[in-house]
N, C-alpha and C positions, 0 to 999 in steps of 0.2 A: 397495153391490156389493162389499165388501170381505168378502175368503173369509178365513175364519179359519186357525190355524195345526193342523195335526193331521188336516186331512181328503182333502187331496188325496196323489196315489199321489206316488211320486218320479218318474217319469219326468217327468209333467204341473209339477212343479215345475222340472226339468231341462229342459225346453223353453220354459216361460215367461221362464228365468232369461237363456236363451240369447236368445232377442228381445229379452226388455230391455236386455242390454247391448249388442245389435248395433242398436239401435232408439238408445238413448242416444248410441250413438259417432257415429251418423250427426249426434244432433240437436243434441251437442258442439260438431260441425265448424261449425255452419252458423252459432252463436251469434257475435256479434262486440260491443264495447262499445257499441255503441249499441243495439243491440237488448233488452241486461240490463235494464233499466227495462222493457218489455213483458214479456219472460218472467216478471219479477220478481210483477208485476201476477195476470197471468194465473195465477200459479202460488202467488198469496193467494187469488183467485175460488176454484181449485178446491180449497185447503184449506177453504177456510170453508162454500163450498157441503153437503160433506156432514158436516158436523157434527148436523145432525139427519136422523138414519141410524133406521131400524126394524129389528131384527131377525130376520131369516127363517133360522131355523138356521144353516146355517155361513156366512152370506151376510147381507147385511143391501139395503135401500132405500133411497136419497136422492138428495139434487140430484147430478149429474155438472160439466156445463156442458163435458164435451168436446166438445160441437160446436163450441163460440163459442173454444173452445182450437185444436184443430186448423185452423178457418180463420184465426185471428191468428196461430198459433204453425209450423202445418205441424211438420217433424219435431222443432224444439227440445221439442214436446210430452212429447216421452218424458223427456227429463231432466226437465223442468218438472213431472211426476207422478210420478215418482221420487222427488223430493225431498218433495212435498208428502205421501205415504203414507210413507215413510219418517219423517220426523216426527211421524205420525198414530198409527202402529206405537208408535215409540218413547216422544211422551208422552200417548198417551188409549187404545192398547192396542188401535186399531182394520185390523182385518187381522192381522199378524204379519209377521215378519223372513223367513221361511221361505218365506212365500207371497207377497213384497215383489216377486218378478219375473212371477208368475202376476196379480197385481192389478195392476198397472204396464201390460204388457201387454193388458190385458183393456180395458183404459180408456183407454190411448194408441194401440193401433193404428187404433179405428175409430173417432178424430177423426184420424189423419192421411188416412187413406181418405174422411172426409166432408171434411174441410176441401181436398183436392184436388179433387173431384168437383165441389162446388158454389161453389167462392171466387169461379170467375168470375162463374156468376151472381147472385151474393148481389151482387156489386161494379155489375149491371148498374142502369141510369138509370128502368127500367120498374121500377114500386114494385112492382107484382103475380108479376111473374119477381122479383126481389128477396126479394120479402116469403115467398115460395112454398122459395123456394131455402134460406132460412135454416129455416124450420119442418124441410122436411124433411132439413137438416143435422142438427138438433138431435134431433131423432127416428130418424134413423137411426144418429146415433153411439151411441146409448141404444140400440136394438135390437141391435145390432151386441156392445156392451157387455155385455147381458144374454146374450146364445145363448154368446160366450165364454166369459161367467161359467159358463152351463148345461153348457157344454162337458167345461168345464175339472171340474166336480161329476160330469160323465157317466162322463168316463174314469177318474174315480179308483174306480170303482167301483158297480154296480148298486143298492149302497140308497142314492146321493144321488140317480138317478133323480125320486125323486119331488119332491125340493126342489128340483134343476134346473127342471123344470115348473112348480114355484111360483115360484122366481124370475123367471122369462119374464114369467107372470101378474101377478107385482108392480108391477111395471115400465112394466106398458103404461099408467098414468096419469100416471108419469115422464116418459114417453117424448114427451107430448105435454104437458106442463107444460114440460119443456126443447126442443120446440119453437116453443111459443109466447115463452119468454125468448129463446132466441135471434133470434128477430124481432124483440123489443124489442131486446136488444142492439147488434143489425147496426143498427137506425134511429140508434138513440144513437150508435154509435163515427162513422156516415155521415156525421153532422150536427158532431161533433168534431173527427174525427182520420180523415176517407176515405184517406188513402193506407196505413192499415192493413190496408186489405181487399187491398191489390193485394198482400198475402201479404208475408212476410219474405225481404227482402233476403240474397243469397248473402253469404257470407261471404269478407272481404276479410283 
């Protein structure tokens, strides 16, 4: 889902750039040393996840795993994808510098939006609310992710129109591949490390 450099308008870049850093300062505040070891984690998952990326014109397909980010991580999310596209940019050329607040954005807002919606339940004792709660974490941070991606292709311009449309399309086997991982995952962290799920600790 990484938009390349050269295709979005400047304002769409100007506004992605502005959420990211007002997204980042938020998730800045909330980091505290103990918590660095989780972000640390989460924020190798979501490098390595989309290493095998397809290409769809300015845009490409692969793993995400924002959902399973936003409900671990809540706002640290943003720096935490920040960094990891920011190195993705810098050494394998994926995305660009330019578009490093439009892809940031696109990918950290809607795991901090799914990871607040469903933390509680994903944390709930009933496996089936549980189990239900994480799929549709994980699929809707992906949908959420992709219509921004289309978004962010729509306003820059009427001929990315139609590869907005394909990226939507791309997506929706993503979208339900990172929901079913994030129900693995929610089970595994349950059975390891449950006070994970009760979301990240404010910052002291």
């Amino acid at each position: 889902m990484h938009i390349s450099e050269g295709v979005l308008a400047a304002p769409v870049l100007a506004a992605g750039l502005t959420l990211t850093l007002a997204g980042t300062a938020v998730g800045l505040k909330k980091i505290d040393y103990q918590q660095m070891p989780r972000v640390a984690i989460m924020t190798s998952a979501f490098f390595v996840a989309s290493f095998i990326h397809v290409p769809i014109g300015p845009s490409s397909v692969h793993l995400i795993l924002n959902g399973l980010l936003g409900l671990f991580l809540g706002w640290m999310v943003f720096p935490a994808a920040l960094t990891a596209l920011l190195l993705q940019a810098v050494l394998f050329q994926f995305g660009g510098l330019t578009t490093l607040g439009v892809n940031t954005v696109n990918m950290a807002l809607p795991a901090v939006i799914c990871g607040l919606l469903f933390r509680s339940m994903v944390g709930s004792r009933r496996e089936l609310i549980a189990s239900t709660a994480a799929f549709l974490c994980g699929f809707l941070a992906v949908l959420l992710a992709g219509l921004l991606a289309a978004l962010s292709l729509f306003f820059s311009g009427e001929a990315f129109l139609g590869v907005a449309k394909l990226v939507m399309l791309a997506h929706l086997p993503v979208m339900v591949i990172e929901g079913l991982i994030t129900v693995f995952g929610v089970r595994f962290i349950k059975h390891v490390r449950p006070e994970m799920l009760a979301g990240p600790e404010p910052a002291r």
